[in-house]
C-alpha positions in Angstrom: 4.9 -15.0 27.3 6.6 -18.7 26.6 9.5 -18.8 24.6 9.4 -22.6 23.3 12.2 -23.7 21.4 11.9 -27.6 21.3 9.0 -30.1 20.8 9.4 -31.7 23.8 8.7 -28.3 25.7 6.1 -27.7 23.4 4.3 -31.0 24.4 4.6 -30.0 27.9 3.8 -26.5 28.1 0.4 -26.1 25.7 -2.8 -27.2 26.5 -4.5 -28.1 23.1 -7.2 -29.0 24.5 -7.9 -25.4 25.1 -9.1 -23.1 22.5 -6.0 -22.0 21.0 -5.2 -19.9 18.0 -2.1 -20.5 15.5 0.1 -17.7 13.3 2.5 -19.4 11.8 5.1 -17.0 10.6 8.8 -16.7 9.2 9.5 -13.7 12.0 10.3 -10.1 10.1 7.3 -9.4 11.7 4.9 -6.7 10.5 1.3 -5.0 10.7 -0.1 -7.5 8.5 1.0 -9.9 11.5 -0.1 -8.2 14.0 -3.6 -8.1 12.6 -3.5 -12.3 12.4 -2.2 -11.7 15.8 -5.4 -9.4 16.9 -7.6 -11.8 15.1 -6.5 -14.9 16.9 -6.5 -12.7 20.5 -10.0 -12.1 19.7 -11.1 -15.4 18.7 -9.0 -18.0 20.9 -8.7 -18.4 24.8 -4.7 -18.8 24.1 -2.3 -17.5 20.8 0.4 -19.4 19.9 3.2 -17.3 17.2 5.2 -19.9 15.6 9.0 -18.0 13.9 10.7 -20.2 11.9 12.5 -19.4 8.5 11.8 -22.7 6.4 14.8 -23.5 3.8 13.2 -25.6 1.5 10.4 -22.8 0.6 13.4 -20.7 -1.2 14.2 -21.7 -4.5 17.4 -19.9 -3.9 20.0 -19.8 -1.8 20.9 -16.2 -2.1 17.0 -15.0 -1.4 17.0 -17.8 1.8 20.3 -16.0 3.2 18.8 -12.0 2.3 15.3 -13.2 3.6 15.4 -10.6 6.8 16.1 -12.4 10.6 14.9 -9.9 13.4 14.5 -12.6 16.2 14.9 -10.0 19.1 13.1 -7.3 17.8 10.1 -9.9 16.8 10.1 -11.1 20.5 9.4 -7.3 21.9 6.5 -7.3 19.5 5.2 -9.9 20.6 5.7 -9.7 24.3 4.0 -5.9 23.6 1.2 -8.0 23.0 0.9 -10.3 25.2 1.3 -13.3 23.2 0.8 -16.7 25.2 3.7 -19.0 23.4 5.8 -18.7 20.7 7.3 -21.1 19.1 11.0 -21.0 17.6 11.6 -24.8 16.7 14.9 -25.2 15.4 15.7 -26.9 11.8 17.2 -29.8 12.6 14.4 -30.6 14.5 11.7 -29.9 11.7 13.7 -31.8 9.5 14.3 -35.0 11.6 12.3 -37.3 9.0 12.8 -35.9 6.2 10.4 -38.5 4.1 7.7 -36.7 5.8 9.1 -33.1 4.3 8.6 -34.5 0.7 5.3 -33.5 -0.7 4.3 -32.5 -3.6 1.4 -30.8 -5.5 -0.4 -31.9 -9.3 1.1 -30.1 -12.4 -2.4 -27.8 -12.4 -1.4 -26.4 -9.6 1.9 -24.7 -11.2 0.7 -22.0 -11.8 1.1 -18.5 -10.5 4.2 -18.7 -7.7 4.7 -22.2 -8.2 5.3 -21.7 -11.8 8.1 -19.4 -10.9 9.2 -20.8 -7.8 9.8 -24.2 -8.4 9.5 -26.2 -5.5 8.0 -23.2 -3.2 5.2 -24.4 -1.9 5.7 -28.1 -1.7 8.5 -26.6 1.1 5.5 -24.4 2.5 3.1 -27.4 2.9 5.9 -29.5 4.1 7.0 -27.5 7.1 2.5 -26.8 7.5 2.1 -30.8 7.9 5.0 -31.0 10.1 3.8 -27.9 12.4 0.2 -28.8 12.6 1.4 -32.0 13.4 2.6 -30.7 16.5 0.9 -27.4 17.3 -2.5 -29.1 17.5 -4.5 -25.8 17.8 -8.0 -25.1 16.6 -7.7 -22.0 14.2 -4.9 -21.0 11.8 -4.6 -18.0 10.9 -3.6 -16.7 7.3 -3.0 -13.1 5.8 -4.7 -13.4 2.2 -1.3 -11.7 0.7 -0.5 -14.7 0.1 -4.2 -16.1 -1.1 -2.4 -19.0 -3.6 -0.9 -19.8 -0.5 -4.0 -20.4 1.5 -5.4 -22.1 -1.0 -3.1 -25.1 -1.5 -2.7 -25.3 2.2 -7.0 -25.7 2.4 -6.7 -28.0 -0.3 -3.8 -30.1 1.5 -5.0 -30.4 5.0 -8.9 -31.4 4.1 -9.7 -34.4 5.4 -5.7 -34.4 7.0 -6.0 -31.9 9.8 -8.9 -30.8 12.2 -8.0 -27.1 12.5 -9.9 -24.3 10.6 -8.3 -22.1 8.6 -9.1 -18.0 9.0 -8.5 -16.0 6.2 -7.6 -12.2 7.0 -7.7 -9.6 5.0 -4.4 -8.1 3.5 -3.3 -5.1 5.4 -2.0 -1.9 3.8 0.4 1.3 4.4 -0.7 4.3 3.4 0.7 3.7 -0.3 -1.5 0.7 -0.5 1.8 -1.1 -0.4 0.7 -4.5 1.3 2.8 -5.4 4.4 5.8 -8.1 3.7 9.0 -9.1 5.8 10.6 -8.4 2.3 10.0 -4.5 2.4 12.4 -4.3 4.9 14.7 -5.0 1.9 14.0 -2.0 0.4 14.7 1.8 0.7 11.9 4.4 1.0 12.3 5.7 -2.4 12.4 2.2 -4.0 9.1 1.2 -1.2 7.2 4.4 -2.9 8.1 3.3 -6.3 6.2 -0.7 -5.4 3.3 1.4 -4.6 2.6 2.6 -8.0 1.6 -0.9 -9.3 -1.3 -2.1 -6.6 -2.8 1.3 -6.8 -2.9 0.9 -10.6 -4.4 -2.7 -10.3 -7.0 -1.6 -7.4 -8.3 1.1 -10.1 -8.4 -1.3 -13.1 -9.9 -3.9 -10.6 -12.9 -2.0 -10.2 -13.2 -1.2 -13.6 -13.3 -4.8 -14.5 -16.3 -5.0 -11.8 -18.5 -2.7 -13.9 -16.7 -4.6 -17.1 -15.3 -7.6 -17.6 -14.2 -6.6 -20.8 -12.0 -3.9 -19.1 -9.9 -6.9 -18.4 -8.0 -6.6 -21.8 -6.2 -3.5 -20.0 -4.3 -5.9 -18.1 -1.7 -6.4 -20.9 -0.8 -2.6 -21.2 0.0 -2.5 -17.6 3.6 -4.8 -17.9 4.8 -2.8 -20.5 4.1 0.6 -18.3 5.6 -0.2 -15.4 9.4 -2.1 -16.6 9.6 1.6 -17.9 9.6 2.7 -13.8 12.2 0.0 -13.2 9.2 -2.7 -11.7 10.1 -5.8 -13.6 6.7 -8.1 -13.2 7.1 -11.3 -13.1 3.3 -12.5 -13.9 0.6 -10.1 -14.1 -3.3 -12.9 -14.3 -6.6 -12.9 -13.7 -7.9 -15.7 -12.4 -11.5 -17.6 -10.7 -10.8 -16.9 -7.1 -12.1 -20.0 -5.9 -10.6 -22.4 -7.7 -7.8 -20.2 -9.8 -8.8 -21.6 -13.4 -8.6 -18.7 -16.3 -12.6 -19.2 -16.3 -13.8 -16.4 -14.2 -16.5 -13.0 -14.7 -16.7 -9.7 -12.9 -18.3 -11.7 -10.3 -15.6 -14.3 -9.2 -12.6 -12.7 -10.6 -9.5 -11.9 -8.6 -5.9 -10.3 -10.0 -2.6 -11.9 -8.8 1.2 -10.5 -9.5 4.4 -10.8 -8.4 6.9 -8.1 -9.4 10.6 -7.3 -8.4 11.8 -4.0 -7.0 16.0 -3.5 -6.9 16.2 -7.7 -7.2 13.2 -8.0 -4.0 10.7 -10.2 -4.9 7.2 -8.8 -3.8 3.5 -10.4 -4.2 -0.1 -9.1 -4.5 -3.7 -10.0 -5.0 -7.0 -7.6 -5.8 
């Protein structure tokens, strides 16, 4: 494995022009990356990891500094599996032209986590055009946790970049908590307690698939849960494909975000 921590060495030491696999990540790492991981191993000659905690993605200062940093433990992961290259560039380096970094997305696009998190993603797709810029591989590969995520970035690399995005599925414990760097915030008690809401929404999820009117049961579900200490944050249903509020049992997808003990966690059914 090839620890790369400048562009320079980067230049030198990948062969694009191989078939190689990208998972960009922000370390913490965790089964749902390990299955992007697996993915790209099974797809792509070579798979480069890319760690790199972006600033401008956190609205605020305190959740940038609390966001967890396991560098060394993440490299014994990864050398476990045999990754080719990662990637660790450092900020000042990312950040050198900083007119590049300023990007921004239309007003019908805040919605969701951009509603919330001002400025969020425009530091997501910032730090994306900078590292695709430079990691030219030929697959990226994205956990659909974050599936608002994936779809700005789709929607701001057409046309830009030539790599193909992969969309993985969202991977789950046995709570049918999905996988985040941010559960490492919390205890075990408070982890058990974020399970309660995606097994609710996975059962009214399939009751919206044999009814779309069961969707009205949506609303009950806020109120429910800030009585178990789960403050939600947004709670929608939305098209999947292009997020408009016009959407049937057919197209449909839920998205939430919800806070356990001040830790900001996200989901999608």
């Amino acid at each position: 494995m090839k620890i790369i921590k400048s562009i320079n060495t980067l230049n030198k030491q990948v062969d694009f022009k191989a078939n190689v696999g990208f998972v960009p990540t922000m370390g913490a790492l965790h089964k749902g990356h390990l299955s992007l991981i697996d993915s790209s191993k099974k797809k792509c000659k070579k798979t480069l990891v890319s760690i790199f905690v972006n600033p401008s993605q956190f609205n605020k200062k305190s959740d940038y500094k609390k966001y967890p940093k396991k560098l060394i433990n993440d490299l014994n992961i990864l050398r476990k599996k045999k990754i080719d290259y990662v990637f660790i560039p450092k900020i000042n380096e990312i950040y050198k032209d900083k007119n590049s970094m300023k990007i921004k997305i239309s007003s019908k696009d805040k919605i969701l986590c951009a509603k919330y998190r001002i400025g969020h993603f425009e530091g997501v797709l910032a730090v994306i055009n900078k590292l695709l810029t430079l990691v030219k591989a030929k697959y990226m590969f994205l956990g659909n946790k974050d599936y608002q995520q994936i779809y700005l970035i789709k929607k701001f690399i057409k046309n830009k970049f030539k790599i193909k995005i992969v969309s993985c599925k969202t991977i789950r414990d046995d709570n049918s908590l999905a996988y985040s760097s941010r559960n490492f915030n919390l205890s075990k008690s408070e982890l058990n307690k974020a399970s309660l809401l995606p097994k609710k929404l996975n059962f009214i999820f399939k009751q919206i698939k044999k009814n779309i009117k069961n969707s009205k049961k949506i609303n009950m579900i806020k109120k429910q849960f800030s009585n178990l200490g789960i403050k939600i944050e947004y709670l929608e249903i939305r098209n999947k494909f292009d997020l408009s509020k016009k959407y049937n049992k057919k197209n449909f997808k839920i998205f939430v975000a919800f806070y356990i003990n001040n830790v900001r966690l996200i989901d999608n059914f």
